[in-house]
N, C-alpha and C positions, 0 to 999 in steps of 0.2 A: 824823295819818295822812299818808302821805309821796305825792302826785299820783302815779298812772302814767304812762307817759313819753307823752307826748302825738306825735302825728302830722299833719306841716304834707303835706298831701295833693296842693297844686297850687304849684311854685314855678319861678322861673326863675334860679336860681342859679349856671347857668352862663355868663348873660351877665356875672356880676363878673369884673372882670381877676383872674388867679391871685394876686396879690398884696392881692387882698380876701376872699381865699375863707377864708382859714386863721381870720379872726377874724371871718367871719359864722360857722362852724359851727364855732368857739368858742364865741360868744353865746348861740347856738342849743342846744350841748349844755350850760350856765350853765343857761339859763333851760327846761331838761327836757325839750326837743324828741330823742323816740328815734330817730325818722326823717322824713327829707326826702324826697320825691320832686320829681325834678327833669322836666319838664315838654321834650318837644322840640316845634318847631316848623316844622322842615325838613327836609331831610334832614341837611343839614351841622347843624344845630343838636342832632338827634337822636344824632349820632357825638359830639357833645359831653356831650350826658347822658349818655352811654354811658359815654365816658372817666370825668368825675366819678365817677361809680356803682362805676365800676371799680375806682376808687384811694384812696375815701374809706368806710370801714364806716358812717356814719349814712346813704350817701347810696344810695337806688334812683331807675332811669329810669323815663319814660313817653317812647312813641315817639307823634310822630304829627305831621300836615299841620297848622297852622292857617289857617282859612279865608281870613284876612287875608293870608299869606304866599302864597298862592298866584299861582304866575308862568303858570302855563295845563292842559289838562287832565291829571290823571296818568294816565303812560301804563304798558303793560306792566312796565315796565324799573324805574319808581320802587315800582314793588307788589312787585315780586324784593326791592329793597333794604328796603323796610320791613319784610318779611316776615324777610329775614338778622335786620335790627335787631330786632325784637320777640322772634328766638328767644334772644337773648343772653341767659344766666344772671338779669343785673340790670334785666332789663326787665320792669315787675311789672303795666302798664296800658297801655292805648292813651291816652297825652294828649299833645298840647293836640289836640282837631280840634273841628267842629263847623259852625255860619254865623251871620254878621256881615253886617249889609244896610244897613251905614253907605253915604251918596252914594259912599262911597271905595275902598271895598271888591269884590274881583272879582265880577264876574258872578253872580246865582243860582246860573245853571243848573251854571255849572262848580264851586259851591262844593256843591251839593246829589250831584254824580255825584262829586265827590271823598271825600264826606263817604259815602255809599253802597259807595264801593270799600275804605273805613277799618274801617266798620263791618262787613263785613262779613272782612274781614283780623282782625277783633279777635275775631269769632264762631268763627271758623274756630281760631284759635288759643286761644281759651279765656279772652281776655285784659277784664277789667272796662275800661269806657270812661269817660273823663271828659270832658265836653263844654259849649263854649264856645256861649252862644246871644247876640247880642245883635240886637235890635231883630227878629227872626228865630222865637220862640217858638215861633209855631203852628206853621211848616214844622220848626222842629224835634222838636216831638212826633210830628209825624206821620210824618216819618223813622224817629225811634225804632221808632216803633210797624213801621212794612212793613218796616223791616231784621231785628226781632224782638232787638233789641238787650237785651231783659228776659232773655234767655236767657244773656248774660255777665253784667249790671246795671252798676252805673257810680255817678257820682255828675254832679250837675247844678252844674259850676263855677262859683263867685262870685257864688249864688245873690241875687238882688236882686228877685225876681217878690213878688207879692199873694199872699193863702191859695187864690184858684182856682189859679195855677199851681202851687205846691206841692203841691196835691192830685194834681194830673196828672202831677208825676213822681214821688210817690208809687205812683198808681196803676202807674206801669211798672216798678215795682219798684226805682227808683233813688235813692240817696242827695241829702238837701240839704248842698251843702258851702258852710259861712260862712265870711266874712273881715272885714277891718276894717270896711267898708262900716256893719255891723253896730252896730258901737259909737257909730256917729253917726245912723241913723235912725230915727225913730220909726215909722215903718210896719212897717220889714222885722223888729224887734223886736214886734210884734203878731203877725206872723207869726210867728216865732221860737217865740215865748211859747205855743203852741199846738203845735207841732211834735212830733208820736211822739220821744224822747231816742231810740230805738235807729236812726232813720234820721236822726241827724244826724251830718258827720263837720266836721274843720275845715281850715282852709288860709290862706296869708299869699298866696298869686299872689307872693310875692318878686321886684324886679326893681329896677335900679337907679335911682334917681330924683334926677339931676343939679341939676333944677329945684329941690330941696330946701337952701337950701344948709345947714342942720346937717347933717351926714352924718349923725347917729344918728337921724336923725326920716327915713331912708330907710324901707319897709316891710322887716322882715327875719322867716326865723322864729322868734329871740327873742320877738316881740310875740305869739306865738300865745296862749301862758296868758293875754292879755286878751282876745280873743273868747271863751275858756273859759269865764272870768270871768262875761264880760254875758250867754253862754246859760246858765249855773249860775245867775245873779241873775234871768232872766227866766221858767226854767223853777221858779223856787223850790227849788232842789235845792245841795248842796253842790259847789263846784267839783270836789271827789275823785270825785261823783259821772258828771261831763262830762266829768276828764279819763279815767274809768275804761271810759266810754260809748263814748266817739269813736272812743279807739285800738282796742277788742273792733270797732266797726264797720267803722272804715278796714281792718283786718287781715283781718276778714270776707269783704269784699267783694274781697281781697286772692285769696283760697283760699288760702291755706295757702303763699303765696311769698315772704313776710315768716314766720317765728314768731316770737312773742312773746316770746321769748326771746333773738332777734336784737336788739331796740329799746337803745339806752342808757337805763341808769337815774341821770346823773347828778343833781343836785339841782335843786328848780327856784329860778327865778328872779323870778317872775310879780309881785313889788311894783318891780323894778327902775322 
């Protein structure tokens, strides 16, 4: 039984120079990935999801602020522009946004009113959110919660919490999205292992990683079918069963701006 094309949900594949691009979403459609979405994080970076999206059929955008990028509060002028940017054909979610409360990272308060004016850009437009939490949890639940963000749903990016957090983005109706993180810890696999299959979706976060120097041991979405893998092997279920799961889910949570019928069905690749 032949996988259905699986769905790398959070990526940054726009940061590749044009001259890497042609054999990562090579790799990608080798190893059965039907679609990419490509993740913005600026506004200049969002005009670049956008371009990709544009000129490549596996690839959709996600527009959105990330919290770390953030240069100071967004004003009227940048909510016009995102607002242009989300109604473009190929903009299928609001991502990357969210809040990061690294020592390094801006201010709360301008990451919480930024993240406030996203969410609710994303309601207004109908669009599913994917959101970045780190060190930040609790004020991001509770965000969720008063912007009423259950009413588009979303997925909870590069999910690494305990079984009480997953319970709580559960409860607001939003997706856990796995990545490699996965395949190395023994915790977030106990979680895992416990997990409803129909709110699980997956994703590579794709980005380029210098510091690596094999180039193929960069994270790309090739490597997707082995998170498939370790949630099929944890949940006890057949990987056809996970990759059949994820994409119904991701596409779900989509409404209907992806169809199934857009995905590639090339072969996979998943022992590479």
């Amino acid at each position: 039984m032949a996988l259905a094309p699986l769905v790398d949900g959070h990526t940054h594949i726009d940061q590749y120079g044009p001259d890497e691009q042609s054999g990562l979403l090579m790799r990608a459609r080798e190893a059965g990935v039907g679609l990419i979405i490509a993740a913005g994080t600026t506004l200049a970076s969002c005009s670049a999801v956008l371009r990709l999206a544009e000129s490549e059929p596996l690839v959709r955008a996600g527009v959105g602020l990330h919290p770390q990028d953030l240069a100071d509060w967004v004003d009227d002028a940048t909510v016009t522009r995102l607002r242009h940017l989300a109604r473009r054909p190929r903009t299928v979610e609001w991502s990357e946004t969210g809040l990061d409360y690294q020592p390094s990272s801006p201010r709360w308060d301008l990451q919480q009113d930024a993240f406030r004016r996203q969410a609710r850009l994303a309601r207004d437009l109908g669009l599913p959110m994917v959101v970045h939490s780190r060190e930040a949890d609790a004020d991001m639940l509770r965000l969720l919660r008063e912007e009423g963000v259950r009413e588009v749903g979303g997925a909870w990016h590069y999910f690494q919490g305990d079984r009480a957090l997953a319970e709580q983005v559960l409860e607001l109706g939003f997706h856990i999205s796995l990545a490699k993180p996965l395949l190395r810890s023994p915790e977030m696999q106990a979680v895992v292992a416990t997990l409803p299959l129909e709110r699980i979706v997956l994703e590579t976060d794709s980005y380029p990683q210098p510091f690596k120097k094999n180039r193929m041991a960069w994270t790309e979405p090739w490597q997707l079918p082995q998170v498939a893998a370790k949630v099929a092997e944890l949940q006890g279920v057949a990987i056809e069963c996970v990759a059949e799961a994820t994409t119904a889910n991701y596409l779900r949570m989509l409404r209907g701006r992806v169809p199934a019928g857009e995905l590639s069905t090339s072969p996979h690749g998943a022992d590479r």
